[in-house]
DOPABA-388192 format. One record per residue: residue number from 1; x, y, z of N, C-alpha, C in turn. Coordinates in steps of 0.05 Angstrom, whole numbers, plus 5000, padded with zeros to 4 digits. Layout:
N
    n  neast  nnorth   nup  caeast  canorth  caup  ceast  cnorth   cup
  NUM      X       Y     Z       X        Y     Z      X       Y     Z
...
This chain:
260
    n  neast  nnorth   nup  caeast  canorth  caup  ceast  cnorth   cup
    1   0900    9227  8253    0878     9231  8273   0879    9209  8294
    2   0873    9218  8321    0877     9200  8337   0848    9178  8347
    3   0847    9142  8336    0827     9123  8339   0812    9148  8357
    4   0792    9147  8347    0765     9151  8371   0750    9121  8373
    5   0734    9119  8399    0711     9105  8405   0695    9088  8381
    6   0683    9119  8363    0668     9096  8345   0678    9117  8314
    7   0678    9110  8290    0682     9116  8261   0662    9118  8250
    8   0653    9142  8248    0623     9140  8223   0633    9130  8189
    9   0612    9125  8189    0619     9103  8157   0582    9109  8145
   10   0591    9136  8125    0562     9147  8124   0540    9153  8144
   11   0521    9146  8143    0494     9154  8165   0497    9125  8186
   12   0519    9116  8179    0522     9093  8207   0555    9098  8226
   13   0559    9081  8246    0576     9084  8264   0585    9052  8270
   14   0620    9057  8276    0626     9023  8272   0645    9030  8300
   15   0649    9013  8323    0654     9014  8342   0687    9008  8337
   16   0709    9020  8351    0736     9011  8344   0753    8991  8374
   17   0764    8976  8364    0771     8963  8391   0778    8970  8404
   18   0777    8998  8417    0784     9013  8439   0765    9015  8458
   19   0730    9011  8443    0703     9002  8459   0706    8983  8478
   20   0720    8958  8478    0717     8936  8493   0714    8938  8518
   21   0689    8916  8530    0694     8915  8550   0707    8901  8566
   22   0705    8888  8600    0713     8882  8616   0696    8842  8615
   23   0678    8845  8609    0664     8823  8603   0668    8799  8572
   24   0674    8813  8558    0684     8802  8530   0695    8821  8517
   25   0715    8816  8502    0729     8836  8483   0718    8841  8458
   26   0694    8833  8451    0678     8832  8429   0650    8857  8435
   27   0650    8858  8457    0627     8871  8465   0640    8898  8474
   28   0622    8923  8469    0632     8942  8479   0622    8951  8508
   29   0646    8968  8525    0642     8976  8547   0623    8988  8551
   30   0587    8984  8572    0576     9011  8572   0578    9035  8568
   31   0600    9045  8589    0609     9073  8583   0615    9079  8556
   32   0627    9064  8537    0628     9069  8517   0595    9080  8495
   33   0584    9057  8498    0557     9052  8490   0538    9078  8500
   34   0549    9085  8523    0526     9107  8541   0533    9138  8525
   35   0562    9138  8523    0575     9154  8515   0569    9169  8488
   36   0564    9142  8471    0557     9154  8437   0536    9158  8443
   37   0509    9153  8462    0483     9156  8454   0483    9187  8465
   38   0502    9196  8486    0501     9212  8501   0508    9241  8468
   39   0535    9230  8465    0549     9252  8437   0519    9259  8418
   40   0506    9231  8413    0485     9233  8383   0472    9248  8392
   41   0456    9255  8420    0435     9259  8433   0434    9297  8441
   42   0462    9300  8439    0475     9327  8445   0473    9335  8423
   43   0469    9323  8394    0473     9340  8370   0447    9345  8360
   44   0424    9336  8373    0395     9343  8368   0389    9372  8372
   45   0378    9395  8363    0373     9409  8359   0360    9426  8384
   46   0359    9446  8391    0339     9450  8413   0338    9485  8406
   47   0306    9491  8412    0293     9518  8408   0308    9542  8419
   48   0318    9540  8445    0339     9558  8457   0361    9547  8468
   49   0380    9557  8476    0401     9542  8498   0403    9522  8523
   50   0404    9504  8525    0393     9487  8535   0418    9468  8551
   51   0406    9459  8575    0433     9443  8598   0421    9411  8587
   52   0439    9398  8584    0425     9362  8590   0434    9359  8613
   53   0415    9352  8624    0409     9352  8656   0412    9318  8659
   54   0400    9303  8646    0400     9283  8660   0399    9255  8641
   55   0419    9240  8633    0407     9215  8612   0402    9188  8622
   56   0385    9172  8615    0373     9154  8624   0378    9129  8604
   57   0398    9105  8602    0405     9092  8588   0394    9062  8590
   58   0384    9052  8564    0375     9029  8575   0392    9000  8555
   59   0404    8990  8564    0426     8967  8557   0423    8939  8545
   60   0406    8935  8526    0391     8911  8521   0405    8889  8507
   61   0422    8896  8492    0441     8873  8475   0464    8887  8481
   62   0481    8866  8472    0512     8877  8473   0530    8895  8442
   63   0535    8910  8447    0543     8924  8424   0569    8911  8418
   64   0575    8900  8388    0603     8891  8374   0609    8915  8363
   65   0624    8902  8332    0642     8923  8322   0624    8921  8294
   66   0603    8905  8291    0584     8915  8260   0572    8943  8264
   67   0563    8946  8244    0560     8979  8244   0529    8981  8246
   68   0535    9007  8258    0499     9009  8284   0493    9035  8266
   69   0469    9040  8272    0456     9065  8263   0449    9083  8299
   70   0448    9108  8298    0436     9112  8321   0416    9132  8311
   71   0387    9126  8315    0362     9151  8306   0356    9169  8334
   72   0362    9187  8328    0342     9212  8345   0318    9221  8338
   73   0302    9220  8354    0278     9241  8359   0272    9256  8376
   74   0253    9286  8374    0250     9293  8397   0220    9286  8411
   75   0222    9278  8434    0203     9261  8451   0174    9294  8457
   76   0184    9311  8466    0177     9325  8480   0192    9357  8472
   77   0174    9372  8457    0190     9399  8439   0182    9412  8462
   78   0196    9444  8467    0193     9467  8489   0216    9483  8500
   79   0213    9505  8503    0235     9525  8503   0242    9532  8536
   80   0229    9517  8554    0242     9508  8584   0252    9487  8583
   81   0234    9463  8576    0242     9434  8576   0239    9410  8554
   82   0266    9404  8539    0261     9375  8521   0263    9360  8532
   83   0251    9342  8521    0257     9305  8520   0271    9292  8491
   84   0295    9289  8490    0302     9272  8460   0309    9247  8473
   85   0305    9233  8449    0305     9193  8453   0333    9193  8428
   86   0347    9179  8438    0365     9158  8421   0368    9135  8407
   87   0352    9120  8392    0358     9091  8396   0387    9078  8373
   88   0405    9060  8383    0420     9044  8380   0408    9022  8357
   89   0410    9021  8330    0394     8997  8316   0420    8988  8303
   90   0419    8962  8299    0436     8948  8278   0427    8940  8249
   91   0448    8938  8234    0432     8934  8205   0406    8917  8206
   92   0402    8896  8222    0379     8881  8213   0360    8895  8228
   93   0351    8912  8234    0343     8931  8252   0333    8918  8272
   94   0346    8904  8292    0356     8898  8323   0363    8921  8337
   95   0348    8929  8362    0350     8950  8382   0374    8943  8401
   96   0394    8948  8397    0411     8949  8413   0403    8960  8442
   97   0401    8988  8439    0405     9005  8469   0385    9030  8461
   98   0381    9038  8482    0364     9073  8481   0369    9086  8501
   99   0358    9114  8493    0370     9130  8514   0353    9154  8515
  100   0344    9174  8537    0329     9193  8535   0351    9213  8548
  101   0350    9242  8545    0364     9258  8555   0342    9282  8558
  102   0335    9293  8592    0335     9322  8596   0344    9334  8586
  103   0331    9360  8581    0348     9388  8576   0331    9406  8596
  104   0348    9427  8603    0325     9440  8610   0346    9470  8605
  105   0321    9493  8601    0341     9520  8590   0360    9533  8604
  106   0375    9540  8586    0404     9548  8606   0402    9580  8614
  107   0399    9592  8627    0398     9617  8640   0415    9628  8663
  108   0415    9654  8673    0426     9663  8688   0402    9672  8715
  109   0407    9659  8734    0385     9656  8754   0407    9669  8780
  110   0393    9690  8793    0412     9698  8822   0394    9679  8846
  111   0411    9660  8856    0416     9640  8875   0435    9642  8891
  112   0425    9628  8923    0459     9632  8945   0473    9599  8917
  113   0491    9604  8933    0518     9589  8919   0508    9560  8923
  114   0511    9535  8908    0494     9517  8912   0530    9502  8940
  115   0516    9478  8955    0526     9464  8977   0533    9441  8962
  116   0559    9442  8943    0566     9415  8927   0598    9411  8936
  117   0597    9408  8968    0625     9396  8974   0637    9379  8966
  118   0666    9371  8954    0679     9343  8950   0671    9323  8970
  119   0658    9297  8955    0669     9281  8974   0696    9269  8983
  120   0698    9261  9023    0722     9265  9028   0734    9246  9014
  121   0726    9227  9000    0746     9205  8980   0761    9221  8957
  122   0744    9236  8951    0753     9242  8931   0771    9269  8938
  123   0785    9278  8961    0800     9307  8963   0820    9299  8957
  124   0841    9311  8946    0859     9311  8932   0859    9314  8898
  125   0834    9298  8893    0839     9295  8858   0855    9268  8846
  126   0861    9272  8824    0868     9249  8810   0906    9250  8821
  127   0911    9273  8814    0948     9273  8823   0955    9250  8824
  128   0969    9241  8828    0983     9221  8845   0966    9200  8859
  129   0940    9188  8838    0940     9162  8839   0951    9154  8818
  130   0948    9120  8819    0966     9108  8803   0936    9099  8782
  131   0952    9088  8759    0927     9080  8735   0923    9058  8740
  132   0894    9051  8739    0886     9026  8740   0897    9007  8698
  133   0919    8995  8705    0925     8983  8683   0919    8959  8667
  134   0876    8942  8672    0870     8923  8664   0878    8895  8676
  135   0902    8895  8684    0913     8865  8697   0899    8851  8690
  136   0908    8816  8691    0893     8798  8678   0868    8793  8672
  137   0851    8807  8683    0822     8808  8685   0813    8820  8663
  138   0827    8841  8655    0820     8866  8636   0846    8872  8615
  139   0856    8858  8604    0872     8869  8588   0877    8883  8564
  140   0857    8898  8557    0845     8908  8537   0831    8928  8528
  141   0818    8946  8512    0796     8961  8504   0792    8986  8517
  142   0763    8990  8536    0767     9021  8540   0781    9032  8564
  143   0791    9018  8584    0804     9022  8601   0836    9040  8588
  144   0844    9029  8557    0862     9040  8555   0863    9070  8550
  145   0838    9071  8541    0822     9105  8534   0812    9122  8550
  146   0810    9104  8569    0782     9119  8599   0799    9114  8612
  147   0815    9131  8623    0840     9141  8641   0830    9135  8670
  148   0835    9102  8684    0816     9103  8713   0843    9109  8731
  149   0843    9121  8746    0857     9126  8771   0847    9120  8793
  150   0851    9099  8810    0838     9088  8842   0861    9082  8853
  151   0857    9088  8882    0879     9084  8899   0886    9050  8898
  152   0915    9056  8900    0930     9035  8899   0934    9016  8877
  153   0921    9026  8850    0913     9020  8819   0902    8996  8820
  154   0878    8982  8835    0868     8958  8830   0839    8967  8835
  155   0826    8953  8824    0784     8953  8831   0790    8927  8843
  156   0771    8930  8866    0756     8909  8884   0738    8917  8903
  157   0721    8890  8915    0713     8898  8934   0714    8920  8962
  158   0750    8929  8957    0755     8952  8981   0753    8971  8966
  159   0753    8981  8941    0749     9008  8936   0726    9023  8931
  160   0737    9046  8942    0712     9062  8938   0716    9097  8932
  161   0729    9097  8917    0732     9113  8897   0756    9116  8874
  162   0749    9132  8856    0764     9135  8834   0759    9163  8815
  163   0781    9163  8794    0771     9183  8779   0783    9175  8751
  164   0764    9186  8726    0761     9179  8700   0761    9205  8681
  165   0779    9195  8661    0775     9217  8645   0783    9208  8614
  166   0764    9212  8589    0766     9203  8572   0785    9222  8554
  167   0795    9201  8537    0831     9217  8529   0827    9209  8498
  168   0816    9195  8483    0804     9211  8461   0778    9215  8442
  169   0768    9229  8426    0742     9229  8422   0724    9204  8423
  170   0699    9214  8428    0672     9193  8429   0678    9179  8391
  171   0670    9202  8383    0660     9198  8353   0688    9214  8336
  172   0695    9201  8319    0720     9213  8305   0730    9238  8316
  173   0735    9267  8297    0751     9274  8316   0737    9302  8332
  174   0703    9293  8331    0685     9311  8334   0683    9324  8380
  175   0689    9346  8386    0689     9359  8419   0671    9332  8429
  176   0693    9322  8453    0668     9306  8469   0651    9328  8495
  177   0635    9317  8493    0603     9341  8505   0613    9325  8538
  178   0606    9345  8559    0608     9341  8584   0582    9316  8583
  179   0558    9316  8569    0548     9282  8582   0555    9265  8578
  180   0573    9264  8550    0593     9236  8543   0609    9232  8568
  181   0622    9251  8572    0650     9248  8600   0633    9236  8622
  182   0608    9244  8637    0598     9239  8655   0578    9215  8651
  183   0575    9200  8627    0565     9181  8625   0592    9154  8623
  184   0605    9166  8607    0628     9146  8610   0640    9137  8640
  185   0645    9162  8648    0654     9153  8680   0629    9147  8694
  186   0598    9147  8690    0592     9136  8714   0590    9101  8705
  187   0597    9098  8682    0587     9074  8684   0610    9056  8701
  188   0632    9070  8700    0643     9059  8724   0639    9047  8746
  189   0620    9055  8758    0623     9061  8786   0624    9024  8795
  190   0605    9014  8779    0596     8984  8798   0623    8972  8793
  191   0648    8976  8776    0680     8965  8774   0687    8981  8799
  192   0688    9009  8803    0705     9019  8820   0690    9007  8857
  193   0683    9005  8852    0665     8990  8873   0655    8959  8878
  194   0668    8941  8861    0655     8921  8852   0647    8902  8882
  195   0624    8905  8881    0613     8878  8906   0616    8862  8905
  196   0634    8842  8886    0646     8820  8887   0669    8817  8873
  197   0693    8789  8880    0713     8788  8854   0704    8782  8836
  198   0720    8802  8818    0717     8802  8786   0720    8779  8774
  199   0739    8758  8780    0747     8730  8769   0734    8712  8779
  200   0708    8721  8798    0688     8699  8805   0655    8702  8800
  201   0649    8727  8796    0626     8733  8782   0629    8761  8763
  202   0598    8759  8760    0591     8774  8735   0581    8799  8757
  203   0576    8826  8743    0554     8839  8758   0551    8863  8741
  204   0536    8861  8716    0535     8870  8696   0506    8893  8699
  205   0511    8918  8691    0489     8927  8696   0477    8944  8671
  206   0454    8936  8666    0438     8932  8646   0424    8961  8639
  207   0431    8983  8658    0422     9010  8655   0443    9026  8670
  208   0432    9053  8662    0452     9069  8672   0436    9100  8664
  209   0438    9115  8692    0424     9145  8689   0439    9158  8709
  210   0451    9176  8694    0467     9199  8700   0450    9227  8702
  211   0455    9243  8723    0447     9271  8723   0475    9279  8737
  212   0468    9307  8717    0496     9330  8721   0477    9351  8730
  213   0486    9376  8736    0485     9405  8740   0507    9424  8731
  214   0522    9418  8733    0544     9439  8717   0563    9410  8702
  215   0574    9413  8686    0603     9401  8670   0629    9398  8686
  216   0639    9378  8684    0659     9374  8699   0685    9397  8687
  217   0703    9400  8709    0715     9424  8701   0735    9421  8691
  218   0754    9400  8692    0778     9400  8668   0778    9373  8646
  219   0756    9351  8651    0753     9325  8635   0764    9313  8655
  220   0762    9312  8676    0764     9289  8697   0739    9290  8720
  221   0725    9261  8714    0702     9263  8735   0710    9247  8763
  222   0705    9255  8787    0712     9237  8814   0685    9222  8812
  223   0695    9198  8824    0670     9172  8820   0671    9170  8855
  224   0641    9166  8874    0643     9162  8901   0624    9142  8905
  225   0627    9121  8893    0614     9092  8887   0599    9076  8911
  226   0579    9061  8916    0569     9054  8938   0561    9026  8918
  227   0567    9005  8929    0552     8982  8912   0540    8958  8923
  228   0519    8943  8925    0517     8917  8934   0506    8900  8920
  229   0513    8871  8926    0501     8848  8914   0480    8832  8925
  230   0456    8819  8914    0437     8799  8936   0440    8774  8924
  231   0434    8754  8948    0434     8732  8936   0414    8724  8924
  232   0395    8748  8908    0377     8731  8892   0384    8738  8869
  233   0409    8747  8856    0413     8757  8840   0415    8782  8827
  234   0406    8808  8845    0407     8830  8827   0422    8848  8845
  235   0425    8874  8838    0447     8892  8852   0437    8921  8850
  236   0457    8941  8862    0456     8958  8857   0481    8980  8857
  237   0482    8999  8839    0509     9016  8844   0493    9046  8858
  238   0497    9069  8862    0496     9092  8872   0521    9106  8872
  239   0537    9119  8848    0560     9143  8846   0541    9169  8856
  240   0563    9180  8868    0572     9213  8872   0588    9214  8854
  241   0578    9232  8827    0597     9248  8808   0611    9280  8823
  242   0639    9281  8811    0644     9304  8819   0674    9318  8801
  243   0679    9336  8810    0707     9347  8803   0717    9349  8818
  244   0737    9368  8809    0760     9378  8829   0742    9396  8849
  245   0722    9408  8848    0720     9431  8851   0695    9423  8880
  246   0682    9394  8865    0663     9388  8879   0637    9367  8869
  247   0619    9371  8880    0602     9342  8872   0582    9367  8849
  248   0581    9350  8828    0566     9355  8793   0541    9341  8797
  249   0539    9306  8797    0518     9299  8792   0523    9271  8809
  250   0500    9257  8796    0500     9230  8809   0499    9208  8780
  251   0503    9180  8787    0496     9162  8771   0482    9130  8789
  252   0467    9126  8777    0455     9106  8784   0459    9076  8766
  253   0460    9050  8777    0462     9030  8762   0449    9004  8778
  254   0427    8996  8764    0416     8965  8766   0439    8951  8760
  255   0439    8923  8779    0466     8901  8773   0450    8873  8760
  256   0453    8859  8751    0455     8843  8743   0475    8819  8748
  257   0468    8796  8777    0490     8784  8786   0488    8752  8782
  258   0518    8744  8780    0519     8719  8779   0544    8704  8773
  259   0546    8680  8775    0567     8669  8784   0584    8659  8752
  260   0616    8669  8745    0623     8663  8713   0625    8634  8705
């Protein structure tokens, strides 16, 4: 079976070093982190057929490799619209992370065609960029799993776009769900965009809320990243999610800045 993300080990989950992030190799990558709450949160139950429209992640400790529990509940029961909560706990029951996810019911509605053009960063698709390969900054973890493609294969301050696609399961060897994919790639965006060098500050962002409308169409999301830094310390990201086909959703990210 091929490493996934995280290994259930009974009613718990143990992160595999493929999680790592960009900040310590001990800690796992958001996207990673957004990702399982996204998988757990998809397996909650719902009255009829139902879209997750939108997840709302909130980032409070850093996730290692001890083994986490993740509890679901449903916030808000109804056969138009749920609310389920996630939370991330560690054995000593320490709150890692949480997470709420929309649903809302899935139907067949006659509508004109919705206006979700590519952005122009992103025409062409992934083809023939090159992979972003970690370089000294990053040598490690989920980058090797989360397939990033940006022109000219480097993140910095000049880029501004990219595309991501996760290459093997969230959770052992269980279908990853279109909000895992689109949570993983947005947490991207503040790297694919980074408002400052990487080898001179931090710019760590402490949440992350994704909305989709349809699923990305082959497991590759286009990232169309906008980012800035202040000098009082905090930031912000703004992605355009999209496909091949065209723009899906958005992601949002509070930064967290400062000097390493």
């Amino acid at each position: 079976m091929t490493t996934p993300l995280f290994e259930r080990d009974g009613d718990r989950l143990v992160a595999t070093p493929l999680t790592a992030g960009p900040w310590d190799r001990d800690h796992a990558h958001g996207g990673a982190t957004s990702a399982l709450l996204a998988h757990e949160l998809e397996r909650v139950p719902s009255l009829v057929p139902m879209t997750a429209m939108r997840l709302t992640v909130e980032l409070f400790r850093p996730l290692t490799r001890a083994p986490v529990q993740v509890r679901t509940q449903v916030l808000r029961e109804g056969r138009r619209v749920q609310l389920v909560q996630a939370l991330l706990v560690g054995d000593d029951g320490t709150q890692l992370s949480s997470a709420t996810a929309l649903r809302i019911r899935h139907a067949d509605v006659d509508v004109p065609p919705a206006n979700d053009e590519l952005p122009s960063e992103l025409v062409g698709g992934p083809d023939g960029l090159p992979r972003f390969t970690g370089n000294e900054i990053w040598p490690w973890g989920f980058f090797e799993v989360a397939e990033l493609r940006v022109p000219d294969g480097e993140l910095g301050p000049s880029s501004t776009a990219g595309w991501v696609r996760l290459t093997v399961p969230v959770v052992d060897d269980e279908p990853i769900t279109a909000l895992s994919r689109a949570a993983a790639a947005g947490d991207f965006g503040n790297g694919v965009s980074a408002p400052l060098p990487m080898d001179r500050y931090l710019f760590i962002n402490p949440d992350l809320t994704v909305t989709i409308d349809r699923p990305p169409q082959d497991g590759w999301v286009g990232l169309a990243p906008r980012s800035i830094a202040r000098p009082t310390g905090v930031g912000r990201t703004v992605t355009v999610l999209a496909d091949r086909r065209g723009c899906i959703g958005t992601a949002l990210q509070s930064l967290y800045v400062a000097v390493r």
